[in-house]
N, C-alpha and C positions, 0 to 999 in steps of 0.2 A: 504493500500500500504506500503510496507517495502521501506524506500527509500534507494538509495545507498548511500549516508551518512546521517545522523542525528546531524550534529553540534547542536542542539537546544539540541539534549538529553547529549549529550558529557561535553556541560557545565553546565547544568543543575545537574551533579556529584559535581560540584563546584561552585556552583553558590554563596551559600554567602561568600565566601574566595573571589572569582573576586570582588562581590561586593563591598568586604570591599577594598580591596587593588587598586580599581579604584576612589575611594572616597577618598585615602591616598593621592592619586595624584593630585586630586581636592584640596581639602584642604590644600597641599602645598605648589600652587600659583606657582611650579616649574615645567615648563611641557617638557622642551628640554634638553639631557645631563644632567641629574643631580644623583640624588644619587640613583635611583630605575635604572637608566643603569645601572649604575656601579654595583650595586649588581649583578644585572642578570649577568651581564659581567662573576661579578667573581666567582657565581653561575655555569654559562655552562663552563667556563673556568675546574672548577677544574671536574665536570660532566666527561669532553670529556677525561682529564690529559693532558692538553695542559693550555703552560703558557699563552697564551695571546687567550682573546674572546673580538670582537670589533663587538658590535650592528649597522647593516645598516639597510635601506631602505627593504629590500626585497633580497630576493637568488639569480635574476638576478645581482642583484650590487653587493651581495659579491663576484660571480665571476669575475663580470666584473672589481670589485676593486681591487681584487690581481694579476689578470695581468695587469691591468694598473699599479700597483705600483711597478711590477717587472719590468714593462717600465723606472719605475724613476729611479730605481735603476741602470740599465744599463746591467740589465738579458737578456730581452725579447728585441727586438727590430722591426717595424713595419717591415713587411713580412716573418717573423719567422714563423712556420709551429707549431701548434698544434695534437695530434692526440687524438680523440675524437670517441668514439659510434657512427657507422651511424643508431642506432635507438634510440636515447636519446630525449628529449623534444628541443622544436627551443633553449629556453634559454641558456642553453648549450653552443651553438654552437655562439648564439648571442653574449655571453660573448668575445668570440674571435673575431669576426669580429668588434664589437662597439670598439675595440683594434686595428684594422687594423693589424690583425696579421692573416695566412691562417688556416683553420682548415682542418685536414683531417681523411676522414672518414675511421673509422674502423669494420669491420662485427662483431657483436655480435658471444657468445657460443649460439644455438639455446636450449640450454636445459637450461642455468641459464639467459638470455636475457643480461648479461654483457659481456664487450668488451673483445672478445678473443684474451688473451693475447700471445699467439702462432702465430697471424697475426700482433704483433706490428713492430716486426724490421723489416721485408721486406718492410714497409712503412717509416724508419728513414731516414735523409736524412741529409747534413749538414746543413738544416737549420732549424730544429728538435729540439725545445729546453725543451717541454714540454709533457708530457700525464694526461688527463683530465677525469680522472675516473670515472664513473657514477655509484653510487649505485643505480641501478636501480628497483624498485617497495618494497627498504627495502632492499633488497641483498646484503653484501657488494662485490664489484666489483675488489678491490685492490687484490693484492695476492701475495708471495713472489717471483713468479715468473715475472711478473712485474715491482716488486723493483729491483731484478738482472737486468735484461734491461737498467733500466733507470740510474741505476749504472754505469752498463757499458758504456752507451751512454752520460754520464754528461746530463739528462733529469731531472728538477725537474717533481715531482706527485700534480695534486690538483686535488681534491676531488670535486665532486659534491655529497654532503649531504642532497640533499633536501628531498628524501624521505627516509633516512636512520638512523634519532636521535637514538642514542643510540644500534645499531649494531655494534654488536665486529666482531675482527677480532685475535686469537690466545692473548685474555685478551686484547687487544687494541680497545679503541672505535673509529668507524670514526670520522673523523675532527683531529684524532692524528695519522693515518694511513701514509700520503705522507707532504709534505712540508708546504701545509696548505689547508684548508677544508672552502667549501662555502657553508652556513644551509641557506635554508627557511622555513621561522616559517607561510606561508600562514594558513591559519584556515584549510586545509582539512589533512594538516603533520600531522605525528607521535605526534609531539613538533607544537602544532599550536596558534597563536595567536589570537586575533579577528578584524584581520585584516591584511595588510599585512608588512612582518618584515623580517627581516635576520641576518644572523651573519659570520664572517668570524673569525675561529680557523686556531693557529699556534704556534710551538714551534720556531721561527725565531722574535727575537722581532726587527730588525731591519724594516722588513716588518711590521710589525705589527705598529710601527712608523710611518711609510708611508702612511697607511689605516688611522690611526686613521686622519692624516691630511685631507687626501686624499676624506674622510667620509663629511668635511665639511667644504668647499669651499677649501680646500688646504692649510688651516690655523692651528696651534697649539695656534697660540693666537691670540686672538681676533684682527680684523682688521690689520694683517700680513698676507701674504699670500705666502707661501715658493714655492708651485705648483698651478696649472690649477686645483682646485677640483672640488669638483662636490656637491651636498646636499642629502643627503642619509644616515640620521642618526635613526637610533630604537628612537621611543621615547616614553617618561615616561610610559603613559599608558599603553604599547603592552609590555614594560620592566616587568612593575607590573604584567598582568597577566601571562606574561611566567616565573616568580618566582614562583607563585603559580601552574602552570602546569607542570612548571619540574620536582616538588616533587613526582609526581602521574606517570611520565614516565617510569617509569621501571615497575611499576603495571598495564600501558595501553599494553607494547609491549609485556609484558609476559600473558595477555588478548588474544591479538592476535595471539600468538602462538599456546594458546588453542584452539581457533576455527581456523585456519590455519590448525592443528592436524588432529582435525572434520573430517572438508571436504577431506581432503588427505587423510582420513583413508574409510566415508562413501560415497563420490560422487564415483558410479562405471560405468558411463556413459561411452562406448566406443566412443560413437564421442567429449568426450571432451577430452584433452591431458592437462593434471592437471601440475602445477609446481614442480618441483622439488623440493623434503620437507626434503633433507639430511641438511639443511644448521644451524643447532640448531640455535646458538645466535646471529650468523651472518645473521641472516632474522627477521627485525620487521613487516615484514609484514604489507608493509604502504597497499599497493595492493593485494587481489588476482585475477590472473589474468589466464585466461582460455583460452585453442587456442580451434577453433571450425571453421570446413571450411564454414558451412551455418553461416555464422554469422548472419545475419540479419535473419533467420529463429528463430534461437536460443532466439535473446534478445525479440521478438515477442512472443516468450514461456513465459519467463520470465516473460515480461509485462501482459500477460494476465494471469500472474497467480498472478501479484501485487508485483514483485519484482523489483525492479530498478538495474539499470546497466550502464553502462559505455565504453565506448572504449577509452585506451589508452595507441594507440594515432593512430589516423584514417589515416593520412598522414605521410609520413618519411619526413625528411627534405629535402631530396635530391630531393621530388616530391614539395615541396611548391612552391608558384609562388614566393615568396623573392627571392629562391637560384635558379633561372629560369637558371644561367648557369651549373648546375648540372643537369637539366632536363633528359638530355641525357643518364647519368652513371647508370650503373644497380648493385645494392645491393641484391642477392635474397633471403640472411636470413633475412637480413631487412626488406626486402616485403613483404616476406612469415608472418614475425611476425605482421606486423600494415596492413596486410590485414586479420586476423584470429580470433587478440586478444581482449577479452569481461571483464573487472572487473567485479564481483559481488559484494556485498555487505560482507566487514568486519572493524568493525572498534569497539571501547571498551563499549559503550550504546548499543549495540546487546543483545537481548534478547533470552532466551533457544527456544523458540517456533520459533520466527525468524529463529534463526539458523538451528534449524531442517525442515520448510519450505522449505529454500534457497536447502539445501541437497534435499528433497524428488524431489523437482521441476527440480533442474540436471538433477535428475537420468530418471525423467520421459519426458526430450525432446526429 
């Protein structure tokens, strides 16, 4: 069986560097905030070219940490409208509502799955303060048309980076695209840890100020507490190994590219409708992701040829029973895509035979 990801072979590329460098932390005796964040910090810090990288809990909390801290600062205020992807992951959108702020949904381009920027202003409003980027499957999402908008509109941009590490955009990497960028380092990312981690990049160090409080308990010094924080700090361990993985990230996403190439060049199946392959360095290709109308036909091929696959994301937000008052509202590129779409199998421990499997088996559903 090819499975849809192989995290076991992934780190197995590096296994005794992890080794050492989770043994560095052991041996220590320092295992919260200490000198192996800080490295990473300043590690992905200079990685993105953004002055400040502040290690959290996971990608849900970087988001939800830079708008809560644009709360503090007196930016955002609760019932402020965000405007977000209505086909993006819940997280996303959760980030805005664990904020008490509205989010509102935007229809994807149907040919790049990012939020069409062309639908943004018709939904600004005066209480409009933000747009919520999604680089969605490695794509980046940002664009300079975008930026004019939210120029014009006084809107800051943040990023959702979580499947996006090290996507340019015109020599700019995300996380240094809009005001500031929120990474998750989950183990199935680009940039994955072994376990779950995050990061919030930004060139605004006042914010940046505010997170790092913000990050843990809402303290700068021990047993002071300037805000209401929260506990949501990277630590030592997951710091260590994503030092040692980030050295290898521009050799995984340029991996993916190549068999990204592959298949765009040999799957010639008429009933699948392949992604969109113009997008050079601006696609790490966390996802490849395939629309197909028999979907449940298709992954059924697949399995029974020993291939493993994936859908996502099976539901839109707007059908989940959380946002039951959305139930009602109909998105139909949003539908059309999270009723169609299948991942395959791509990621950097992919092997030649694999990869030409995964193509023959396409071609032959």
């Amino acid at each position: 069986m090819i499975p849809f990801l192989n995290l076991k072979g992934i780190s197995a590329l590096y296994r005794q560097e992890l080794i050492d460098a989770v043994a560095d932390v052991i041996d220590s005796g320092w295992y919260i905030l200490g000198e192996k964040v800080k490295s990473f910090e300043n590690e992905f810090s200079k990685y993105c070219g953004v002055k400040e990288a502040i290690g959290v809990g996971n990608g849900l909390d970087a988001l939800t940490l830079i708008i809560r801290a644009y709360k503090e600062m007196g930016v955002f205020r609760e019932g402020d409208e965000i405007l977000v992807p209505a086909n993006t992951y819940i997280a996303t959108i959760l980030s805005i509502t664990e904020n008490r702020l509205k989010p509102v949904l935007i229809e994807p381009d149907i040919h790049t799955y990012n939020i069409d920027a062309n639908r943004l202003e018709e939904k600004i409003t005066g209480k409009t303060k933000a747009i919520l980027v999604v680089h969605l499957y490695g794509r980046v999402g940002y664009s300079d048309e975008m930026q004019n908008i939210a120029d014009a509109h006084g809107l800051k941009i943040i990023e959702d980076s979580a499947q996006a590490h090290g996507a340019m955009y015109k020599g700019k990497k995300t996380g240094n695209l809009g005001d500031a960028g929120g990474f998750s380092f989950y183990p199935s990312k680009p940039l994955g840890a072994l376990g779950d981690a995050g990061a919030v990049t930004t060139n605004d160090v006042k914010l940046a100020e505010v997170i790092h409080a913000l990050r843990n308990y809402g303290s700068h010094k021990k047993y002071y507490n300037q805000y209401k924080g929260v506990n949501s700090r990277l630590d030592e361990l997951q710091a260590a190994v994503l030092s040692v993985k980030l050295k290898y990230l521009d050799k995984e996403n340029e991996k993916r590219r190549e068999i990204a190439k592959r298949y765009l060049h040999n799957i010639k199946n008429e009933k699948l409708i392949l992604p969109n392959g113009d997008a050079g360095e601006s696609h790490v290709w966390h996802l490849f992701v395939v629309r197909v109308k028999n979907r449940d036909a298709f992954q059924r091929h697949l399995n029974d040829n020993g291939i493993g696959s994936v859908i996502h994301y099976p539901v839109p937000p707007h059908k989940q029973e959380a946002f039951a008052e959305w139930s009602k509202d109909r998105y139909p590129i949003t539908e059309e895509i999270h009723d169609t779409v299948v991942s395959v199998p791509l990621h950097a421990a992919m092997t030649e035979d694999e990869i030409s499997k995964i193509i023959s088996t396409c071609n032959a559903s």
